[in-house]
PABADO-512754 format. One line per field, with one value per residue (C-alpha): residue in one letter; chain; x, y, z. Coordinates in steps of 0.25 Angstrom, whole numbers, plus 5000, padded with zeros to 4 digits. Last residue first. Example, Ala and Ser with C-alpha at 12.3 -4.5 7.8 and 13.67 -1.06 7.14 Angstrom:
resn: S|A
chain: A|A
px: 5055|5049
py: 4996|4982
pz: 5029|5031
This chain:
resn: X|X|X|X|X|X|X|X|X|X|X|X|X|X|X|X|X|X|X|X|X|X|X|X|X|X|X|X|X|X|X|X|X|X|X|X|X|X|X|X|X|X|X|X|X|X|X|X|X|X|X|X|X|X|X|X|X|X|X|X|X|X|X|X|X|X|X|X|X|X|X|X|X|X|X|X|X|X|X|X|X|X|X|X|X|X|X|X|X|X|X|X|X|X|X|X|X|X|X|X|X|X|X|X|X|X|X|X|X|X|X|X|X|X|X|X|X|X|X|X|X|X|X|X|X|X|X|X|X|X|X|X|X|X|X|X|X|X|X|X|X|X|X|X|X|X|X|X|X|X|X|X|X|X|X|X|X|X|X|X|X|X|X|X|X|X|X|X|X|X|X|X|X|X|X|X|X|X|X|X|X|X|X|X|X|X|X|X|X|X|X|X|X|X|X|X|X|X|X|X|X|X|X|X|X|X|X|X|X|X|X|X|X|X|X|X|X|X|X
chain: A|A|A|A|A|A|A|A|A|A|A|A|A|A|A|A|A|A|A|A|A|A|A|A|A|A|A|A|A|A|A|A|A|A|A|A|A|A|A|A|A|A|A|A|A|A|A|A|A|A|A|A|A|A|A|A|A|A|A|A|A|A|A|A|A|A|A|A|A|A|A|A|A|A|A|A|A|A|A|A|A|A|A|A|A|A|A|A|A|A|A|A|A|A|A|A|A|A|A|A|A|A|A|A|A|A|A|A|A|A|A|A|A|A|A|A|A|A|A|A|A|A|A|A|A|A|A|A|A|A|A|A|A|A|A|A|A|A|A|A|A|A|A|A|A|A|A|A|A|A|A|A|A|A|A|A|A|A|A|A|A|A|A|A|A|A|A|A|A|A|A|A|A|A|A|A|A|A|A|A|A|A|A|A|A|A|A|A|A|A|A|A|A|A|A|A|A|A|A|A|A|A|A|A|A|A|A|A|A|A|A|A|A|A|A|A|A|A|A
px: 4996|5009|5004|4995|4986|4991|4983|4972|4962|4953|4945|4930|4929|4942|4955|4961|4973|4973|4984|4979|4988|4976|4963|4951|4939|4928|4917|4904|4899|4901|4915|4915|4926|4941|4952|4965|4976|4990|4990|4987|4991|4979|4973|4960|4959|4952|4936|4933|4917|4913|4912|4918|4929|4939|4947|4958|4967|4977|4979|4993|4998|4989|4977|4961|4965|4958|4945|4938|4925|4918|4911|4916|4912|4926|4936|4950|4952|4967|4975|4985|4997|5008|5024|5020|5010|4995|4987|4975|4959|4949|4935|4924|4911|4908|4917|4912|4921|4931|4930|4940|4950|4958|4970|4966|4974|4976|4986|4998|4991|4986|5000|5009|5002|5004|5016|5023|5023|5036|5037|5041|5043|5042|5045|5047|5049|5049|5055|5067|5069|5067|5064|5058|5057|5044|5034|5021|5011|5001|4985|4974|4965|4961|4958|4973|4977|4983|4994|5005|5019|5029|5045|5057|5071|5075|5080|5078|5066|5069|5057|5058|5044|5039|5034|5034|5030|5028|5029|5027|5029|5025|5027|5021|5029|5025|5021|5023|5013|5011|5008|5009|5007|5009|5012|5006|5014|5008|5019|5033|5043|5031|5032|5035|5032|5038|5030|5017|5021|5032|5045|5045|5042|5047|5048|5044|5048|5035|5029|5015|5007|4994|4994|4994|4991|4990|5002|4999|5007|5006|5000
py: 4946|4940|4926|4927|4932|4940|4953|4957|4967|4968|4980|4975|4983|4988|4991|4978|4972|4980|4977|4972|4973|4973|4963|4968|4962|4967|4957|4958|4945|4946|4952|4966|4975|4980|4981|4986|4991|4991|4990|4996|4987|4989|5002|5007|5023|5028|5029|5018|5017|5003|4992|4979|4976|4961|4958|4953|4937|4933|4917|4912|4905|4909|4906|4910|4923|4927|4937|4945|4950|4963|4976|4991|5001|5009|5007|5015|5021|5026|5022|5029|5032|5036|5032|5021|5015|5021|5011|5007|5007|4997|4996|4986|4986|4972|4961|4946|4934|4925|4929|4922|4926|4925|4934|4947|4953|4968|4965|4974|4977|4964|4955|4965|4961|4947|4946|4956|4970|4977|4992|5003|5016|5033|5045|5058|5072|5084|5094|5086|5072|5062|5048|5048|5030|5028|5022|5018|5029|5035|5040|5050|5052|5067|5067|5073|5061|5061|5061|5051|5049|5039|5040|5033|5040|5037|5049|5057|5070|5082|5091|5103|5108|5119|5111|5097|5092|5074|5063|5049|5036|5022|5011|4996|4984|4970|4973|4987|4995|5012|5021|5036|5049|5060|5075|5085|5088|5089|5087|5082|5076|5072|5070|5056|5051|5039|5026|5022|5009|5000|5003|4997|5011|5011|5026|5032|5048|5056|5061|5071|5073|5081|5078|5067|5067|5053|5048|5034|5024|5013|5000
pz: 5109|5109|5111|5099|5089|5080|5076|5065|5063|5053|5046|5041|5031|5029|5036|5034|5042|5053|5064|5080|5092|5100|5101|5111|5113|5123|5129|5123|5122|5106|5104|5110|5104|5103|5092|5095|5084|5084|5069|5057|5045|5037|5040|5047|5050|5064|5067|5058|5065|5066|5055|5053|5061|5060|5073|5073|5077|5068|5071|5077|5067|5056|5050|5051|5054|5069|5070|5080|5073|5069|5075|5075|5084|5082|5073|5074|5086|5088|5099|5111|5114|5104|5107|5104|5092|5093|5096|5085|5087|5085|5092|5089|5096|5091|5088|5084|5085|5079|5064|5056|5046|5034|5033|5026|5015|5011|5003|5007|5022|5025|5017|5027|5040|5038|5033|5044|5042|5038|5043|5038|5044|5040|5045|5037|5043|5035|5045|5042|5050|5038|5039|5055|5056|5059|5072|5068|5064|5073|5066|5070|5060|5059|5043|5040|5046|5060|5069|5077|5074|5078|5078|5074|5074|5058|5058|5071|5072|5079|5077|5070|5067|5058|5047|5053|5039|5041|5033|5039|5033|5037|5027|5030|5025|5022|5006|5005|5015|5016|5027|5024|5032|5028|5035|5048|5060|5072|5082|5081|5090|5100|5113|5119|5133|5136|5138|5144|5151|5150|5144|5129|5122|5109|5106|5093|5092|5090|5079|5079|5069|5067|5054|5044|5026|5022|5014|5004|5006|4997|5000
């Protein structure tokens, strides 16, 4: 899928720390606020291209090549969106950022080909919630479906099986792509006790969007 550059404000960038010490974490300020500039995410085969382009104007911050930071902002329409972690590219007062990352076989062949593994339904979901975590340093989450219904579902093959969710209808409060992970999923199944699966990725968008993570020991 080429990238196509979506027009972003309100941006801020902050220098990308792997927190591993417990708790809350450091607090980071920004190195640049409210800048406005592209946004483009692309695929090729098993990878995904990030890239960032911003005009800081009259800002000077003191950016690192190749130092690696996160930024958080929003559409032109007011959708809020966080990209992953990226490489800075160019620390002028044009600043690029941009990362690639290689999926695995799995997740690659949904996003390139748009292909479904074969599933089964396991249960009905009601009330249906979706909404994806913000990556560190960011805090919080971003609603994406609200009000939906749907199923619990596992692939029909696989070592372990996939287990998701599949969601018909609601309100699409947030944009849906493949790929998108760190997303949580929650809803009544049918005697009304709650459901909630996490780490899960998008692997169709449409009608109805599907969500799929591994199940097994780790999760």
């Amino acid at each position: 899928m080429q990238a196509i550059p979506v027009k972003v404000k309100n941006v801020n960038v902050y220098p990308y720390i792997d927190w591993t010490g417990g708790g809350v974490g450091p607090v980071i300020l920004p190195i640049i606020e409210g800048a406005s500039g592209t946004y483009a995410v692309g695929t090729l085969l098993m990878s995904v291209f990030y890239n960032l382009d911003l005009d800081l104007q009259t800002q000077k911050p003191k950016l690192g090549i190749h130092q690696r930071y996160v930024a958080i902002g929003e559409t032109e329409d007011g959708t809020p969106f966080n990209t992953p972690w990226m490489y800075c590219t160019n620390a002028s007062s044009q600043p690029e950022f941009g990362r690639t990352i290689t999926l695995n076989k799995e997740d690659a062949a949904a996003i390139n080909t748009g292909g479904i593994p074969p599933y089964i339904t396991l249960g009905p979901l009601t009330n249906i919630t979706a909404t994806q975590l913000f990556p560190p340093p960011a805090i919080g989450e971003r609603l994406l479906i609200e009000n939906g219904s749907g199923n619990i579902i596992a692939t029909r093959t696989g070592t372990p099986h996939e287990m998701g969710i599949e969601v018909t209808g609601g309100n699409r409060v947030g944009q849906l792509a493949a790929g998108m992970k760190n997303i949580i999923i929650t809803g009544k199944n049918k005697e009304g006790k709650t459901v909630t699966l996490g780490n899960l990725t998008c692997l169709s968008p449409n009608e109805p969007a599907l969500f799929l993570r591994q199940f097994g020991p780790e999760n």
